[in-house]
PAZAVEX-630520 format. One line per field, with one value per residue: x, y, z of N, C-alpha, C in turn; residue number from 0. Coordinates in Angstrom, 1 decimal. Atoms other than C-alpha are relative to their C-alpha. Example, Ala and Ser with C-alpha at 12.3 -4.5 7.8 and 13.67 -1.06 7.14 Angstrom:
% residues 2
n_x	c(0.9;-0.9) $
n_y	c(-1.2;-1.1) $
n_z	c(0.0;0.0) $
ca_x	c(12.3;13.7) $
ca_y	c(-4.5;-1.1) $
ca_z	c(7.8;7.1) $
c_x	c(0.9;-0.8) $
c_y	c(1.2;1.1) $
c_z	c(0.0;0.8) $
num	c(0;1) $
% end
This chain:
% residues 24
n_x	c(-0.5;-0.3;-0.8;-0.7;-0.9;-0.8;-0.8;-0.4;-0.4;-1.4;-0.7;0.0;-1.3;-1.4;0.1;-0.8;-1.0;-1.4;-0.7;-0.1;-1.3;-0.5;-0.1;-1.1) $
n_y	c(1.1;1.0;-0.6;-0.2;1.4;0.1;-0.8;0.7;1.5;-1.0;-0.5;1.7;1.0;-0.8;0.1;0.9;0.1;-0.5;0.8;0.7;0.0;-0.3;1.1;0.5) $
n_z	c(-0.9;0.6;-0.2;-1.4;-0.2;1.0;-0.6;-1.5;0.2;1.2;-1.0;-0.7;0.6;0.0;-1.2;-0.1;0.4;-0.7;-1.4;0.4;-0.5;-1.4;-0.1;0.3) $
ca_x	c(-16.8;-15.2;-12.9;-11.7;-11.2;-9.0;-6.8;-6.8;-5.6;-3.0;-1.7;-1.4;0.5;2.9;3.0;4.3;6.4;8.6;9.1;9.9;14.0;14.4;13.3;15.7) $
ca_y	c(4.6;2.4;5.4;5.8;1.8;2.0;4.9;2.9;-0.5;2.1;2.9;-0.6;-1.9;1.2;1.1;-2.9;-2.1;0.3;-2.3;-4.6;-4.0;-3.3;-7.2;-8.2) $
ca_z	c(-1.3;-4.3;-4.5;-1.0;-1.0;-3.9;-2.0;1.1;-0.9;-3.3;0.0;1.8;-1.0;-1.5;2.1;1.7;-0.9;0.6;3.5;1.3;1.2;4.5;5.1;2.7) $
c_x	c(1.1;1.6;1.6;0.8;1.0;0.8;0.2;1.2;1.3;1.0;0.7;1.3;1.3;0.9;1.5;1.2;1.0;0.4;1.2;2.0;0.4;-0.4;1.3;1.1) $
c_y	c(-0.9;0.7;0.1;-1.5;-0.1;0.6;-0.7;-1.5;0.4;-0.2;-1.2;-0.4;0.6;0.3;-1.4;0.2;0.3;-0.3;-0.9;-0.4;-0.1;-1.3;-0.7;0.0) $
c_z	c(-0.8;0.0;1.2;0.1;-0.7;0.1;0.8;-0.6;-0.6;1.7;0.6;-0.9;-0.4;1.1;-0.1;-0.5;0.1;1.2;-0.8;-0.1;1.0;1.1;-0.6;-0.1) $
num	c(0;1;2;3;4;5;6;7;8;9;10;11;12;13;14;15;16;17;18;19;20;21;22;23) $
% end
């Protein structure tokens, strides 16, 4: 379970990050 959260959260924030230009 600790695993999978820790993929889900990896994701979310690689997720944000590659928004993150395309705001600015």
């Amino acid at each position: 379970m600790l695993g999978k959260l820790t993929l889900v959260a990896a994701g979310m924030f690689g997720f944000g990050y590659a928004l993150i230009p395309m705001y600015q």
